[in-house]
C-alpha positions in Angstrom: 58.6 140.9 82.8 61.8 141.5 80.9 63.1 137.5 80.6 59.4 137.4 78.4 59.7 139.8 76.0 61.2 139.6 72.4 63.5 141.7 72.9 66.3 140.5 73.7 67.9 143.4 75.4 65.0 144.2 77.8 66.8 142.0 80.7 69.8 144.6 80.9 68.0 147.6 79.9 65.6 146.9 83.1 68.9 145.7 85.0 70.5 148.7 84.3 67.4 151.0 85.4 67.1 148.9 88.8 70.8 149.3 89.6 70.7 153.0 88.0 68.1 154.5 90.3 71.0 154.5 93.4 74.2 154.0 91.5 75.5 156.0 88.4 76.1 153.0 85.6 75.8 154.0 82.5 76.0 150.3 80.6 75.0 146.8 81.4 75.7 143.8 78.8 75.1 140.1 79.6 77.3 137.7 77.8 77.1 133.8 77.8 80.5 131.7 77.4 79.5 128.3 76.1 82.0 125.6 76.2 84.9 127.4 76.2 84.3 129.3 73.0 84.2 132.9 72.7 81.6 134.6 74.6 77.9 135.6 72.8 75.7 138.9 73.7 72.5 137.9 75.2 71.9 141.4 76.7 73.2 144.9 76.2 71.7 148.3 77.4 72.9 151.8 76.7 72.0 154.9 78.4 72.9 156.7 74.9 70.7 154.2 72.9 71.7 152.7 69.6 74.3 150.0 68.7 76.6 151.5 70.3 77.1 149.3 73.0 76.5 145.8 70.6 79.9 146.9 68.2 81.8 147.8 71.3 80.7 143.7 72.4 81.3 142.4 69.4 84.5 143.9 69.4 85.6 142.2 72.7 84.1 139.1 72.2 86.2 138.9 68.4 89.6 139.9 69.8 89.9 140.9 73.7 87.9 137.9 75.8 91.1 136.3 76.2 92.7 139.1 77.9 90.0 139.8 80.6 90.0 139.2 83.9 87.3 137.0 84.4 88.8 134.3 82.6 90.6 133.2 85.3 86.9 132.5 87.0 85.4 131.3 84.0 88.0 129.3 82.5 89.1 127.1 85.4 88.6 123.7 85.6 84.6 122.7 86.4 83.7 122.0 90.0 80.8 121.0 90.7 80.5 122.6 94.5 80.6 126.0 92.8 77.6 125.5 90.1 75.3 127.3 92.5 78.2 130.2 93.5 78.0 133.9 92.6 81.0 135.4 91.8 81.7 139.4 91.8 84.7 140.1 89.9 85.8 144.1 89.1 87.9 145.1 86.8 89.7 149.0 86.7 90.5 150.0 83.4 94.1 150.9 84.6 94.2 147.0 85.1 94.7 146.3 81.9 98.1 146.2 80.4 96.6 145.6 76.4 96.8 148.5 75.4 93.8 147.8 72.4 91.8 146.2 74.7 91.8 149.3 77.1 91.0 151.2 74.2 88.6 149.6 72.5 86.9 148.5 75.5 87.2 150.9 78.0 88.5 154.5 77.0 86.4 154.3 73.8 83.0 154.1 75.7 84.1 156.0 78.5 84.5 153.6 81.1 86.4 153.9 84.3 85.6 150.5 86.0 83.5 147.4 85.0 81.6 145.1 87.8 80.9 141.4 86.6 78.4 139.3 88.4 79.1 135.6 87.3 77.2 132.5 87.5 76.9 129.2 85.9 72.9 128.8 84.9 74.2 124.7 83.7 77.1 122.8 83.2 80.4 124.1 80.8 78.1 127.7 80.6 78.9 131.0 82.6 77.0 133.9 82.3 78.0 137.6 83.0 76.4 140.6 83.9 78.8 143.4 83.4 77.9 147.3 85.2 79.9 149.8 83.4 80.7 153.1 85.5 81.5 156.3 83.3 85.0 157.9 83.9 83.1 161.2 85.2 82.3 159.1 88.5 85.5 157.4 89.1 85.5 153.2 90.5 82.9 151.5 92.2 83.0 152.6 96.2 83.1 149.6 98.6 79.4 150.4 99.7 77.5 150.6 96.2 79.6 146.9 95.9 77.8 145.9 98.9 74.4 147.5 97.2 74.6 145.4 94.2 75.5 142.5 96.3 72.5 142.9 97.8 70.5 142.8 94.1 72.5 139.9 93.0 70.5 137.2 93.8 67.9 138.7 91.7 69.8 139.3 89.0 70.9 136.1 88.8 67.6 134.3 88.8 66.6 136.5 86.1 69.8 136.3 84.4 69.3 132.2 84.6 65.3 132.4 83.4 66.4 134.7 80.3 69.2 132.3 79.1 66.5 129.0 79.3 63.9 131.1 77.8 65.7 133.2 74.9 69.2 131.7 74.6 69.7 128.0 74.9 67.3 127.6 72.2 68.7 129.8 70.1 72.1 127.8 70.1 70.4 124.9 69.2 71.8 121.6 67.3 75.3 122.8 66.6 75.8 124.5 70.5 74.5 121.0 71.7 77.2 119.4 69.5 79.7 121.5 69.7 79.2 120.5 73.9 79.3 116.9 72.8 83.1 117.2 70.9 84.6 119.8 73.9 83.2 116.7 75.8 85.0 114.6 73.2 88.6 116.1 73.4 88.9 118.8 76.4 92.3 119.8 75.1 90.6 121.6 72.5 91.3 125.8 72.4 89.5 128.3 72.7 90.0 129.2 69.3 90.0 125.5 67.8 86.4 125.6 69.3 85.4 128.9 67.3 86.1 127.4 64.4 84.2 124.2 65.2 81.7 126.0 66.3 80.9 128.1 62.5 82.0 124.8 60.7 78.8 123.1 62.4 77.1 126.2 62.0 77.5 125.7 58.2 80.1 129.0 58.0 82.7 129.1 55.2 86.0 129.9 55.9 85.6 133.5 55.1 82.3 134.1 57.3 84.5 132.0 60.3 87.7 134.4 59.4 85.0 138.0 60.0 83.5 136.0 63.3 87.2 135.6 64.8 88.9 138.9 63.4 91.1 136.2 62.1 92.7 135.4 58.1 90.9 132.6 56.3 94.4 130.8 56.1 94.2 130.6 59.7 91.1 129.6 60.0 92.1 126.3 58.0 95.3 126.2 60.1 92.6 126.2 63.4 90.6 123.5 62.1 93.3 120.9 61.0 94.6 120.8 64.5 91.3 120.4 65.8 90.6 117.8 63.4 94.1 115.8 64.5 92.5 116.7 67.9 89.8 114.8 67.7 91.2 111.8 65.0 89.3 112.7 62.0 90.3 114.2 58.5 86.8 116.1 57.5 83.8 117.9 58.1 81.6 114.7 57.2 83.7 112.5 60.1 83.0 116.0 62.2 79.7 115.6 61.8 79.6 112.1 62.0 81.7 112.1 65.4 78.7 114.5 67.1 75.9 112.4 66.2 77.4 109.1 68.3 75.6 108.5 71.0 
């Protein structure tokens, strides 16, 4: 019932309730990586209510989600044998040698240990469904691991449904062409690709600049290598490039 309503936190408020009647977890967000650019909140739920949990995500997915862990999973090269592969990754907050990120993300909303559950619902997309565990009940035991393993099938499902229903649609025409230019030039960054990303979005440099956590000057720095990237000199020729067939 929760992939069908409006809104669009419903899917990790009624994971975190399933997962919550057995195990304490105090926080469950969903985030979608798209094409190698920074990561988006589909889904955040908070035991405390409020936005809370949304400015501690926008917080890691504008300076941290480089430094995490599960890069390593969702970053590596595609293969195709491990489209329909579920991957629990955890993550101790003693694991992490930035000491901002740790902060920011972990000792500021009281979290000892994070559980991600990855999957890719299509091609060049990952999703992950993060459990947070409060510091009052330490890391994640090796049984309540096996106890969300045992849920992850159905959170995954759900996890896919919610991101065809509510969230490829809401990336619409500059997501799909944005895909088409990482398709284009795959040595783009991670950053070059933010900044694609709000210039097809119709962003100014400023707006792009707040998105990233970045300076506007850098932001222009970004999108001239991108451009000599991809052998063009402007936003027209940008724009012109993605609507090739």
């Amino acid at each position: 019932m929760s992939i069908s309503q409006p809104d669009e936190d419903a899917l990790a408020a009624s994971i975190l309730k399933i997962v919550g009647d057995t195990l304490p977890v105090s926080q469950c967000t969903i985030f979608a990586y798209e094409f190698d650019a920074r990561p988006r909140t589909v889904s955040a739920a908070d035991h405390r209510g409020g936005r809370f949990l949304r400015d501690v995500a926008d917080r890691y997915a504008t300076h941290f989600y480089a430094l995490d862990g599960n890069r390593a999973i969702v970053g590596r090269a595609p293969d195709a044998r491990a489209r329909d592969a579920l991957v629990l990754h955890q993550q101790h907050s003693e694991e992490i040698e930035n000491e901002a990120y740790r902060a920011a993300c972990y000792a500021q909303p009281n979290v000892s240990d994070r559980l991600s559950l990855l999957l890719q619902p299509m091609q060049d997309v990952w999703l992950s469904i993060n459990l947070y565990r409060d510091r009052a009940y330490g890391a994640f035991t090796p049984g309540e691991l096996e106890h969300v393993e045992s849920v992850a099938h159905l959170f995954a499902h759900a996890a896919k449904s919610h991101y065809a229903l509510n969230g490829q649609h809401q990336k619409g025409v500059p997501a799909a062409m944005l895909a088409r230019v990482r398709r284009a030039c795959p040595t783009l960054t991670p950053r070059e690709l933010d900044v694609l990303r709000g210039t097809l979005e119709g962003a100014s440099a400023v707006e792009i600049a707040a998105q990233m956590g970045v300076k506007p000057a850098s932001v222009v720095t970004y999108q001239k290598r991108a451009y000599a990237r991809l052998g063009i000199s402007s936003q027209r020729q940008l724009f012109a490039l993605c609507m090739q067939p």
